[in-house]
LOLUMTOR-327627 format. One record per residue (C-alpha): residue number from 1; residue in three letters; x, y, z. Coordinates in steps of 0.1 Angstrom, whole numbers. Example, Ala and Ser with C-alpha at 12.3 -4.5 7.8 and 13.67 -1.06 7.14 Angstrom:
<pts>
+------+------+-------+-------+-------+
| resi | resn |    xx |    yy |    zz |
+------+------+-------+-------+-------+
|    1 |  ala |   123 |   -45 |    78 |
|    2 |  ser |   137 |   -11 |    71 |
+------+------+-------+-------+-------+
</pts>
This chain:
<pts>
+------+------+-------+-------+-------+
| resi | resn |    xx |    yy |    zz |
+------+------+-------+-------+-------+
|    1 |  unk |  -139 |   470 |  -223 |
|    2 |  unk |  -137 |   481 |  -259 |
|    3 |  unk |  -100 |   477 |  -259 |
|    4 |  unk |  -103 |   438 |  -270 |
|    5 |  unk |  -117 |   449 |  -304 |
|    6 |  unk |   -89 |   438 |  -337 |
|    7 |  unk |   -67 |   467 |  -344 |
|    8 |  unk |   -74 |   485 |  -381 |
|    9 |  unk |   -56 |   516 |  -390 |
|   10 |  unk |   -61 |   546 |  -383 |
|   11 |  unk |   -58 |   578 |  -402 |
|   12 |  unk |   -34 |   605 |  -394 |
|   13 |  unk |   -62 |   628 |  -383 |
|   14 |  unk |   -72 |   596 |  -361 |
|   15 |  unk |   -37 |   595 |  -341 |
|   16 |  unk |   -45 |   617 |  -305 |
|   17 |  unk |    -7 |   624 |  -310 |
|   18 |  unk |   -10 |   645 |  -341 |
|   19 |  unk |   -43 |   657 |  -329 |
|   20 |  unk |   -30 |   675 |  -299 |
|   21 |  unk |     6 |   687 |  -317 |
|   22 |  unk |   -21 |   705 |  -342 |
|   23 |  unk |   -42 |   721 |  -317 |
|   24 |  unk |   -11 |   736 |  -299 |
|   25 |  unk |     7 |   743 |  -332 |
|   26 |  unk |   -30 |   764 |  -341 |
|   27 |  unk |   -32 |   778 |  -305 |
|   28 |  unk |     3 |   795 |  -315 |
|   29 |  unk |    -9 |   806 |  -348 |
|   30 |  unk |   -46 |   814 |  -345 |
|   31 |  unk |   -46 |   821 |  -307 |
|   32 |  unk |   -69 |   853 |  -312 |
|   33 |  unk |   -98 |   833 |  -325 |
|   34 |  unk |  -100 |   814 |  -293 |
|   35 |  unk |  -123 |   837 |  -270 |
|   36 |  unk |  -154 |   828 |  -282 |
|   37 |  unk |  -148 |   790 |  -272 |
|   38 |  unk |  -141 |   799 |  -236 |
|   39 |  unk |  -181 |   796 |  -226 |
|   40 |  unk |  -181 |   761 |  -246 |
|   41 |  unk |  -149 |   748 |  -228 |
|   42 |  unk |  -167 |   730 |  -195 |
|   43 |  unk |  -194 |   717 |  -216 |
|   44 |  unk |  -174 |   701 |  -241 |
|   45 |  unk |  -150 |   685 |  -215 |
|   46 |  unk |  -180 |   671 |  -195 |
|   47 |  unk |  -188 |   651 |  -231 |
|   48 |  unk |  -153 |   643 |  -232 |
|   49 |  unk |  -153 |   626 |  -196 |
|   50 |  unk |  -187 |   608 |  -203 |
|   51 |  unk |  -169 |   592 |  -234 |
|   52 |  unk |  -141 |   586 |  -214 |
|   53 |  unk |  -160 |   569 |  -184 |
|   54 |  unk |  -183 |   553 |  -203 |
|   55 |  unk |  -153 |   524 |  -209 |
|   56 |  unk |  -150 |   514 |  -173 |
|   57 |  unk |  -178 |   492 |  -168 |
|   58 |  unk |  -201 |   489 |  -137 |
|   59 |  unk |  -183 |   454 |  -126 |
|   60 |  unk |  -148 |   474 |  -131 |
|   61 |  unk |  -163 |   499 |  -105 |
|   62 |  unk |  -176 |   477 |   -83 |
|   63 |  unk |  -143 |   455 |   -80 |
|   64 |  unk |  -124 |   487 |   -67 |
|   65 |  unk |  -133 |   471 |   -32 |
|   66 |  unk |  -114 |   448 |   -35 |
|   67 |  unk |   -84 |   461 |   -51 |
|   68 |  unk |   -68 |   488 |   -19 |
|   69 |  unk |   -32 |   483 |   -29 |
|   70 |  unk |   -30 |   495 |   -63 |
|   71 |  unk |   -51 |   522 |   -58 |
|   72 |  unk |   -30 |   532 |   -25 |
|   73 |  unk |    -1 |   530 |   -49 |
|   74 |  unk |   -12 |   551 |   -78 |
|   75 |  unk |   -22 |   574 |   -44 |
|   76 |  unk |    11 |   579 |   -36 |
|   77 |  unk |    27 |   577 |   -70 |
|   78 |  unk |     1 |   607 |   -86 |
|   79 |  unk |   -13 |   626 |   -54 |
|   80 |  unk |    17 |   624 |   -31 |
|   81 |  unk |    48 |   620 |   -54 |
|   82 |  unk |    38 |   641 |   -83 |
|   83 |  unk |    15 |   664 |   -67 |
|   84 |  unk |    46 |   670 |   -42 |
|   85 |  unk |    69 |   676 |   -68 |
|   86 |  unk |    41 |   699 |   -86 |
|   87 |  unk |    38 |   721 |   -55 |
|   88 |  unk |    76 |   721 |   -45 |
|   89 |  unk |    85 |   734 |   -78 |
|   90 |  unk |    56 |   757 |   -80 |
|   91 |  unk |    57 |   771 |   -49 |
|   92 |  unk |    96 |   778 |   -55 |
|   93 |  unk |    98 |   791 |   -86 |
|   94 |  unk |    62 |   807 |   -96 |
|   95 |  unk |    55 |   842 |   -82 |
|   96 |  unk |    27 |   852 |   -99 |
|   97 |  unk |    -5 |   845 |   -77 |
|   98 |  unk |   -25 |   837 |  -107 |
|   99 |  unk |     0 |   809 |  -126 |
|  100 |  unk |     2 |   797 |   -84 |
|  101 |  unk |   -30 |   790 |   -83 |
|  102 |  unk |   -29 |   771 |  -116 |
|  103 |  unk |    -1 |   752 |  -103 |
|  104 |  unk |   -23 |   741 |   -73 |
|  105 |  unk |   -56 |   728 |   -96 |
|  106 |  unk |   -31 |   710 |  -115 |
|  107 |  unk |   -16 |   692 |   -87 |
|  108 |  unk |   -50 |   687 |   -72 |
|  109 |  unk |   -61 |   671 |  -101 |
|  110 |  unk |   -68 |   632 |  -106 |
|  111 |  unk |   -48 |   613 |  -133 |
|  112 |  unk |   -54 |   613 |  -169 |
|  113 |  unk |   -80 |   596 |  -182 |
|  114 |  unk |   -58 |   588 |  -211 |
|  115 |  unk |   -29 |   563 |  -184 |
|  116 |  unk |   -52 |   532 |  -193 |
|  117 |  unk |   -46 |   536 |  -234 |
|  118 |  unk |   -11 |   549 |  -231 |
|  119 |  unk |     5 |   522 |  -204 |
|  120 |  unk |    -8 |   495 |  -225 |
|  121 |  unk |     5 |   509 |  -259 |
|  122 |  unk |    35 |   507 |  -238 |
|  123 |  unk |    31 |   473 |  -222 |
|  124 |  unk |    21 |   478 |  -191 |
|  125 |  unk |     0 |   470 |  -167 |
|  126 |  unk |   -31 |   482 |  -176 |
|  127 |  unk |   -51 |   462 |  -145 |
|  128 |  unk |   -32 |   485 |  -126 |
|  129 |  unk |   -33 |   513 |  -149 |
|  130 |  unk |   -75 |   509 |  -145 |
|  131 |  unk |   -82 |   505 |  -108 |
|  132 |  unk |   -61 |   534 |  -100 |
|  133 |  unk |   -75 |   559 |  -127 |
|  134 |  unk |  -109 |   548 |  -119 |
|  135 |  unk |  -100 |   549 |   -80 |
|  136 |  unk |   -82 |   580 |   -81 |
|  137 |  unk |  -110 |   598 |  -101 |
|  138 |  unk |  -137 |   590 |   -71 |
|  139 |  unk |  -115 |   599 |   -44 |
|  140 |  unk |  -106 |   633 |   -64 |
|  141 |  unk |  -143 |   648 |   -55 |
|  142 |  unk |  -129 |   653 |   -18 |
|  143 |  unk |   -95 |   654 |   -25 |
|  144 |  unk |   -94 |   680 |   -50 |
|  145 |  unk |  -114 |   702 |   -29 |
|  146 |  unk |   -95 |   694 |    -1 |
|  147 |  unk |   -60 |   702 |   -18 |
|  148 |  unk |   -70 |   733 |   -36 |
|  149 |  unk |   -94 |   751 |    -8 |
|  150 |  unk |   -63 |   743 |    19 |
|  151 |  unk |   -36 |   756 |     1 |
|  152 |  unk |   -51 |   786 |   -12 |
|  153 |  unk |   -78 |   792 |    10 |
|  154 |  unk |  -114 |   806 |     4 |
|  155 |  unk |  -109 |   839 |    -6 |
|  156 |  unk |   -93 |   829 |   -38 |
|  157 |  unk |  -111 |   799 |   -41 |
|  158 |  unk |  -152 |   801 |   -41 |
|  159 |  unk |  -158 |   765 |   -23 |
|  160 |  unk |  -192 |   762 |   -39 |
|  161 |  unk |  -184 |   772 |   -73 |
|  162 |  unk |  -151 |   747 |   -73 |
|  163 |  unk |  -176 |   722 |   -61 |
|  164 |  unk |  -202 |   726 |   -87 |
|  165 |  unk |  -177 |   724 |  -113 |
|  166 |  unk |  -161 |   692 |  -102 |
|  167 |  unk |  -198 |   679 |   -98 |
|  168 |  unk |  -200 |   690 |  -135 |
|  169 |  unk |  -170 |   678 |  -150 |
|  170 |  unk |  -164 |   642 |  -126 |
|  171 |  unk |  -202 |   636 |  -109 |
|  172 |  unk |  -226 |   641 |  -137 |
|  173 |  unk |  -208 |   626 |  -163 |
|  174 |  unk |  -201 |   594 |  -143 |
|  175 |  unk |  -234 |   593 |  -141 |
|  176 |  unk |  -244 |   597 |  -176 |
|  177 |  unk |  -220 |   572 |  -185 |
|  178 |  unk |  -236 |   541 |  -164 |
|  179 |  unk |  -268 |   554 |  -184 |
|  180 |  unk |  -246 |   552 |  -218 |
|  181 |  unk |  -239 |   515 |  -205 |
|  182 |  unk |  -271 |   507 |  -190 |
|  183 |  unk |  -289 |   511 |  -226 |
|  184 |  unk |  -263 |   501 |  -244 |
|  185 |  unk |  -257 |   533 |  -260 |
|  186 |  unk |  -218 |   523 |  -253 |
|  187 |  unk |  -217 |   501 |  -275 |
|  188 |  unk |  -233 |   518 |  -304 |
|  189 |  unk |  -213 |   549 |  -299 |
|  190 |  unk |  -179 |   528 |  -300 |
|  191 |  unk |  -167 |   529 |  -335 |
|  192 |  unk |  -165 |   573 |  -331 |
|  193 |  unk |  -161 |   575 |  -298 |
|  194 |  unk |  -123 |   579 |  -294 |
|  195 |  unk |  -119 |   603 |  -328 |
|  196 |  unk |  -146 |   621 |  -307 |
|  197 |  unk |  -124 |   621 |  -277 |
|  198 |  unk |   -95 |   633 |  -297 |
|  199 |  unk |  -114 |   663 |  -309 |
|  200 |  unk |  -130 |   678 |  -282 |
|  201 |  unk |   -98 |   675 |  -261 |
|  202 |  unk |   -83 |   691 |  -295 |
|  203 |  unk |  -105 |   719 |  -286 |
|  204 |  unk |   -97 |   726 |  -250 |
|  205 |  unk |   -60 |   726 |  -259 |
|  206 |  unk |   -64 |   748 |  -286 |
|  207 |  unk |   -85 |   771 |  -265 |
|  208 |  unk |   -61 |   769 |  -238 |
|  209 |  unk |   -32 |   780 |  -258 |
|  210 |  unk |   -45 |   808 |  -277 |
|  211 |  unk |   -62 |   817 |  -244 |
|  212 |  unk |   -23 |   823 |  -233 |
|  213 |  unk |    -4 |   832 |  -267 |
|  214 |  unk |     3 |   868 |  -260 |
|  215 |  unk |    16 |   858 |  -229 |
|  216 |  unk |    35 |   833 |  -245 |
|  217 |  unk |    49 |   862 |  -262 |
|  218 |  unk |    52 |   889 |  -242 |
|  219 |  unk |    67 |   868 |  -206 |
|  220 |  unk |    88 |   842 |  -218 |
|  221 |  unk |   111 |   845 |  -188 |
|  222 |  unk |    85 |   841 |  -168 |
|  223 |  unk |    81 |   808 |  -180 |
|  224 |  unk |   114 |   792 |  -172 |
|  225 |  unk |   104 |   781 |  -140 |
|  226 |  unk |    68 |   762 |  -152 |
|  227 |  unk |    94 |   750 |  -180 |
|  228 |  unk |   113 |   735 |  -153 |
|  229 |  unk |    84 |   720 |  -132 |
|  230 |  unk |    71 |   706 |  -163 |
|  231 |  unk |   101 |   687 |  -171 |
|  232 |  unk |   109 |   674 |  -138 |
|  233 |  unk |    77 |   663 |  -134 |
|  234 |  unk |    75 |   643 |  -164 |
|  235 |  unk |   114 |   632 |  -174 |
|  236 |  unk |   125 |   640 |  -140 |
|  237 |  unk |   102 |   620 |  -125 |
|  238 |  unk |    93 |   590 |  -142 |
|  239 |  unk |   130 |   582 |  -148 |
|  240 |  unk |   131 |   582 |  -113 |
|  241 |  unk |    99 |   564 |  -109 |
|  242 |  unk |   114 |   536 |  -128 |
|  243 |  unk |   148 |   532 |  -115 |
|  244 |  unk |   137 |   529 |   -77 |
|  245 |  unk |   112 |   504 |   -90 |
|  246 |  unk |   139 |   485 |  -115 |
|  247 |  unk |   157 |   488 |   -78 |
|  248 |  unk |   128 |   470 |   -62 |
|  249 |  unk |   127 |   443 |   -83 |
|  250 |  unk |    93 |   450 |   -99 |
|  251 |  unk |    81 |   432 |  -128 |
|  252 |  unk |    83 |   456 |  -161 |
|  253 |  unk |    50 |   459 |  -170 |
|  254 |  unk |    43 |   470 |  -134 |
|  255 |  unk |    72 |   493 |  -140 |
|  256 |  unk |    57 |   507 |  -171 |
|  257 |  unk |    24 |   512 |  -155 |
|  258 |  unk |    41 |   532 |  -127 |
|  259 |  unk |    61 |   554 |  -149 |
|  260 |  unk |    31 |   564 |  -167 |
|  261 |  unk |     6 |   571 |  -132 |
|  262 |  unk |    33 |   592 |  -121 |
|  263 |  unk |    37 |   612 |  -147 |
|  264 |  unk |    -1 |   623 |  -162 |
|  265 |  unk |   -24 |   645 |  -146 |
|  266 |  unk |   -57 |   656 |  -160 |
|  267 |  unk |   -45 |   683 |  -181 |
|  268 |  unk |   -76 |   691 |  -194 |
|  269 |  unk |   -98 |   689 |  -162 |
|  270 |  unk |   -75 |   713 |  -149 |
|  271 |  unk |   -74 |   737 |  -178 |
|  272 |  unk |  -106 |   741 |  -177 |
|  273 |  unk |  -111 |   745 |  -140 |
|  274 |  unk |   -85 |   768 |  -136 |
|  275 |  unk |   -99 |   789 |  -164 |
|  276 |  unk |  -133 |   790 |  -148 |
|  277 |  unk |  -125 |   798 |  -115 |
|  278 |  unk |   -91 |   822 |  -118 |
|  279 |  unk |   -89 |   830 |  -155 |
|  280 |  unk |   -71 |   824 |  -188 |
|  281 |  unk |   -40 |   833 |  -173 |
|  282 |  unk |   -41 |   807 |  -144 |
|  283 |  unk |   -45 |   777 |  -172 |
|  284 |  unk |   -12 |   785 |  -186 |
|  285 |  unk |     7 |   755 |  -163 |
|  286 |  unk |   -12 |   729 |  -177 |
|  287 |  unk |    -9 |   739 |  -212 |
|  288 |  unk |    29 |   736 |  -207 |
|  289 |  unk |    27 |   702 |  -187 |
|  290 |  unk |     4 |   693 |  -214 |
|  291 |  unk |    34 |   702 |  -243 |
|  292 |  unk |    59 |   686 |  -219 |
|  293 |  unk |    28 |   651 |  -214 |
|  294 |  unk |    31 |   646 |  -252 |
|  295 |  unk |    71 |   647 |  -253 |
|  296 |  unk |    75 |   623 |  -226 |
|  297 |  unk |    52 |   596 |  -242 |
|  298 |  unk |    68 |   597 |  -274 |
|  299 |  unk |   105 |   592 |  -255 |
|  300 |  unk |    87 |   563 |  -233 |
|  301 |  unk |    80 |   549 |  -262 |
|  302 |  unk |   108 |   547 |  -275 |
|  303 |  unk |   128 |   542 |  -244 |
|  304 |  unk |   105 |   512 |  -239 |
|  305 |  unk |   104 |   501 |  -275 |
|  306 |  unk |    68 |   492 |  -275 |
|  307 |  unk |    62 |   456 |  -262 |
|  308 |  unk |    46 |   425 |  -278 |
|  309 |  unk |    10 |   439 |  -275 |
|  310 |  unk |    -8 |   451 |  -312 |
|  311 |  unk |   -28 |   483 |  -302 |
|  312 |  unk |   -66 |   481 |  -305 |
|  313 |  unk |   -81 |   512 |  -331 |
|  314 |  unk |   -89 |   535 |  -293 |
|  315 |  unk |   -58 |   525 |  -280 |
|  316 |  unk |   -40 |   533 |  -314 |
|  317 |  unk |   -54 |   565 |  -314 |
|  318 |  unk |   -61 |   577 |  -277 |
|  319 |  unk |   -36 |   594 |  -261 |
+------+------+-------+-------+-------+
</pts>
């Protein structure tokens, strides 16, 4: 993994922090100029997952085997708590069929590519934080389908269009990143390849936002009730999260990792699914969660004060 590299600094255009605070800040502001990315958002992300892929190395994937109990945990901690909690809310408080259905895709989704980085700038860990990204991410390609098609059923859902984007956006690049790691390519494209992570998930944020500025605008009421789901689902939760397992006597790190699976879907993933299959409108949940995603890991870290660990340059700036 390209994680055991020395740390160097970074610049502030470098931080993923800053990076996605600008592209929501811009969404706000230049929101308008954001239609003609919309054809460019499903390509870009399937970049963005080959990058991200591309540091899980073939023995990491083959070792999942072997390793059923933290993948069953970050199962239930991502799919069955948070996803619950995602649908609860949703299903309570959002009336609009469209922002529904985002709700859904969102809760479908596997967990952020980004838990490995974050849990251990936090000082978690990040064994765990691995097998059950990586784990989750495989078993997403029937689960996602599964979640989405069931609770809204076909006639909103085209089965074979949701499955030819997941094959776009989780298949293909998994398998253009064992190429990238096959030839080596990995390596060479190390040095840029988290400020090019940064950037194209700048872009689908941005996108995402200005896609939903005038409704931003013009239905803020509406929103209260993704507001809420947001924050439960992030503070709400992983508080909780980490109580019951303080509770349980786990170790911290452990406890760290946990927060952190609970609490991150793939924001992006979704985004860009829901925008394909329902509409601009219908990505509108995630780019709150996503608001609410950022918030939470700047109070985690202070809540957890950082440990010992010296971030690497990725970790640094990945977020």
């Amino acid at each position: 993994m390209p994680w055991n590299k020395s740390y160097r600094a970074s610049s502030l255009f470098g931080k993923g922090q800053f990076i996605f605070v600008l592209a929501i800040a811009l969404g706000f502001a230049i929101g308008h100029l954001t239609v003609w990315l919309k054809p460019a958002l499903l390509p870009i992300l399937a970049v963005a997952m080959t990058l991200s892929m591309s540091t899980i190395s073939n023995r990491d994937l083959a070792s999942l085997r072997n390793k059923p109990r933290p993948i069953a945990v970050s199962f239930l901690l991502n799919y069955t708590i948070m996803s619950g909690v995602l649908l609860l809310i949703g299903k309570w408080g959002v009336d609009d069929p469209v922002l529904w259905g985002g709700v859904v895709i969102l809760a479908a989704m596997p967990p952020a590519t980004a838990v490995m980085p974050l849990t251990y700038l936090l000082g978690g860990d990040t064994t765990f934080a691995l097998t059950g990204t990586a784990g989750l991410h495989l078993l997403s390609l029937v689960l996602a389908p599964g979640i989405t098609l069931s609770i809204l059923g076909q006639h909103v859902i085209e089965t074979s269009r949701l499955l030819l984007v997941l094959a776009q956006l989780i298949v293909v690049p998994l398998l253009l990143s064992r190429l990238l790691i096959s030839t080596g390519l990995d390596q060479r494209i190390a040095k840029w390849r988290t400020p090019a992570l940064n950037w194209c998930y700048f872009v689908v944020i941005f996108a995402v936002v200005g896609l939903n500025r005038e409704f931003f605008f013009q239905a803020p009421l509406t929103l209260v009730s993704i507001v809420a789901m947001s924050a439960v689902a992030t503070f709400g939760l992983g508080t909780l999260v980490n109580l019951v397992s303080k509770k349980l006597n786990i170790d911290p790190a452990r406890r760290i990792s946990w927060a952190v699976m609970s609490t991150r879907k793939n924001n992006a993933l979704a985004s860009v699914i829901a925008i394909d299959l329902l509409g601009e409108k219908a990505a509108l949940p995630t780019a709150i969660m996503s608001i609410f995603s950022i918030l939470y890991f700047v109070w985690l870290s202070f809540y957890f004060k950082k440990t010992h660990h010296t971030p690497t340059t990725e970790q640094s700036q990945a977020l």
